[in-house]
C-alpha positions as CSV (number, residue, x, y, z in Angstrom):
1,X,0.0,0.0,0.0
2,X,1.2,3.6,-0.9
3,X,2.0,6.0,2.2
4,X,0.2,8.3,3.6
5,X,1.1,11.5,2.0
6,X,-1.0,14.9,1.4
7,X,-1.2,14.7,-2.0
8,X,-0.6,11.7,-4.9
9,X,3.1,9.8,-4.6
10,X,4.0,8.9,-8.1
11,X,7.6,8.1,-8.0
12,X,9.7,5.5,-5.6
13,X,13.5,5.5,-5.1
14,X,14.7,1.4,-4.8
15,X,18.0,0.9,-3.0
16,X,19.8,-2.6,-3.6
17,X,23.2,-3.2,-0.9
18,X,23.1,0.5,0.0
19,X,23.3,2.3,-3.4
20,X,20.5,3.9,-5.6
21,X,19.2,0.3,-8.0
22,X,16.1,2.2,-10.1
23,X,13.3,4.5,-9.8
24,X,9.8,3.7,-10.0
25,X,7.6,6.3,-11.3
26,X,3.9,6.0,-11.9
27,X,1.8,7.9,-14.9
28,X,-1.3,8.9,-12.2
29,X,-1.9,7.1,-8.5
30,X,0.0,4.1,-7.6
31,X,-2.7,1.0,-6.9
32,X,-3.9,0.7,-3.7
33,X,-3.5,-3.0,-4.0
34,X,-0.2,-5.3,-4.3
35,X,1.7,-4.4,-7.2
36,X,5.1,-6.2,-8.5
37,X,8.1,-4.6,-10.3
38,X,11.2,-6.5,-11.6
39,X,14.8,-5.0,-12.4
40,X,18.1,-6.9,-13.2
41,X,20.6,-7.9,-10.0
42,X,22.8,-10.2,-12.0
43,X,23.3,-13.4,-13.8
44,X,23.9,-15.5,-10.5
45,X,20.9,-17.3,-8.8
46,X,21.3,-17.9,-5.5
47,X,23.1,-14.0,-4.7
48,X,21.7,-12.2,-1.2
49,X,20.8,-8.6,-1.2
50,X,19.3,-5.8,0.8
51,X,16.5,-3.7,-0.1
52,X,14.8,-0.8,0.9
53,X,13.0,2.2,-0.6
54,X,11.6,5.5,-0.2
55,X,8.4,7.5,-2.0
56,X,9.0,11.1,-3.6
57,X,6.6,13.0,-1.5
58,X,4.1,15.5,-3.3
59,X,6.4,18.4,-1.5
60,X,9.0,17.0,-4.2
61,X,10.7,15.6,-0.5
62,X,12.2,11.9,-0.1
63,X,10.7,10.5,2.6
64,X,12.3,7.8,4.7
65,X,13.4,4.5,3.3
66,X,11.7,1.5,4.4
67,X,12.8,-1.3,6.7
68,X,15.6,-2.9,4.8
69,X,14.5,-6.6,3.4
70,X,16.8,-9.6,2.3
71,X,16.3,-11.0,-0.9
72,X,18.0,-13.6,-3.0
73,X,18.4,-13.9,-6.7
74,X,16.3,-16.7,-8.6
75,X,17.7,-18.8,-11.5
């Protein structure tokens, strides 16, 4: 689910280990439902990273990143 914010948040910053990975930026509301995104980590399955991100607020502020998540790369 989208934050909170006083206005619409359209785009989302992705961090992967720690360093900017991709931006997600929607054409109108993001949906209010579960939504999946995809992005290339690498050619080796079985690789651990951390994730977190953070929504552009309608102020044109970051806000704070999430809690940071493990993830490992498929095959």
């Amino acid at each position: 689910m989208p934050p909170g914010a006083d206005g619409v948040v359209t785009e989302y910053e992705i961090q992967l280990d720690g360093r900017t990975a991709t931006s997600l930026v929607w054409g109108g509301s993001a949906p209010q439902e579960r939504a999946s995104y995809s992005f290339y980590a690498g050619r080796e399955a079985g690789v651990t990273h951390r994730v977190r991100l953070r929504a552009k607020l309608p102020d044109g502020t970051w806000g704070g990143f999430t809690p940071e998540r493990t993830v490992t790369t498929g095959h």
